[in-house]
C-alpha positions, 0 to 999 in steps of 0.5 A: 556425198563428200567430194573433198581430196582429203577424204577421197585420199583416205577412201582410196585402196592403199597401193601394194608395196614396192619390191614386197615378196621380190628377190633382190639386193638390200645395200648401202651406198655411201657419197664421197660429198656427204660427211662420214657416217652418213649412208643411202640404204636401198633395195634393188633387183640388181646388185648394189653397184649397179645402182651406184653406177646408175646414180652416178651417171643420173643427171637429175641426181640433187647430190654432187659426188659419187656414189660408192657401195660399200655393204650388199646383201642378198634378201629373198624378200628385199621389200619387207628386209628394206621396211625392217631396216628402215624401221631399225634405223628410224632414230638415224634417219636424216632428211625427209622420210623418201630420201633414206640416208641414215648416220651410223657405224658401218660395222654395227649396221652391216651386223644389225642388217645382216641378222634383221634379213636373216631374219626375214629370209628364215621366216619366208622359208618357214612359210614356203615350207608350210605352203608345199606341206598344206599342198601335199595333203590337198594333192592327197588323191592324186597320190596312189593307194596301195593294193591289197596284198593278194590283188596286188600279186594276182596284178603282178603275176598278170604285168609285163616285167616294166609294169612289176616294178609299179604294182599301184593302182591310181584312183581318182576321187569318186565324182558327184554323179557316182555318189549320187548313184550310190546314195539311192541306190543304198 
């Protein structure tokens, strides 16, 4: 049995991803003590200049200068929007991989952001779309069958007038004990 932090490391479950399926803000942040071009892109549950003014006042922050937002953008899922960009903009990335400050033109940026989290969102809503259609038709015996027409008339002349206007009939799925008494019995 292997002990060795290598292979407990690759043995491990990986950890879920931050922000994934969350609603959130992708933004772009620039420092005035960094040179032109150069950009932190982030995501956040809050709005992108919100989290300027938090790294403003961080007291551990390594970089002198403030930070200004200059590009937001709403995403429904800001975790799999941040990994798209990110992967975009690999060939600008500077610094170690956690830092995420990138070189580019703000304009091409904010252009390639935008359609990569439209992107993103019209696919989610594709998804949740196909979910409540697959959740209909498993509901489909909560909904009501209609009668038949002369039963259906026979009812309605027997209802009070507020139970006319819903002449239908609610029937629940037979259950295991009914098909069982029905297979011997047949």
């Amino acid at each position: 049995m292997p002990t060795g932090y290598r292979t407990t490391l690759r043995t491990m479950p990986p950890e879920p991803k931050l922000l994934h399926g969350t609603p959130g803000t992708i933004y772009l942040l620039h420092n005035d003590s960094l040179r032109e071009g150069v950009y932190k892109i982030g995501a956040t549950r809050r709005s992108g200049t919100a989290k300027a003014m938090e790294l403003n006042r961080d007291a551990h922050n390594m970089l002198p200068g403030n930070y200004e937002c200059v590009f937001e953008l709403h995403a429904k899922d800001c975790g799999a929007s941040l990994e798209a960009i990110c992967l975009a903009f690999s060939a600008q990335r500077l610094g170690k991989r956690h830092l995420d400050f990138f070189q580019f033109d703000l304009e091409l940026a904010s252009q390639t952001i935008l359609s990569l989290v439209g992107e993103i969102n019209s696919a989610l809503l594709e998804r949740v779309q196909v979910r409540q259609h697959y959740a209909s038709d498993q509901k489909r015996h909560l909904l009501p069958d209609l009668l038949p027409d002369s039963l259906a008339e026979q009812r309605a002349n027997n209802l009070t007038e507020p139970e006319q206007e819903t002449a239908l009939l609610f029937t629940a799925p037979t259950g295991l004990l009914q098909k069982a008494f029905q297979w011997v019995a047949a």
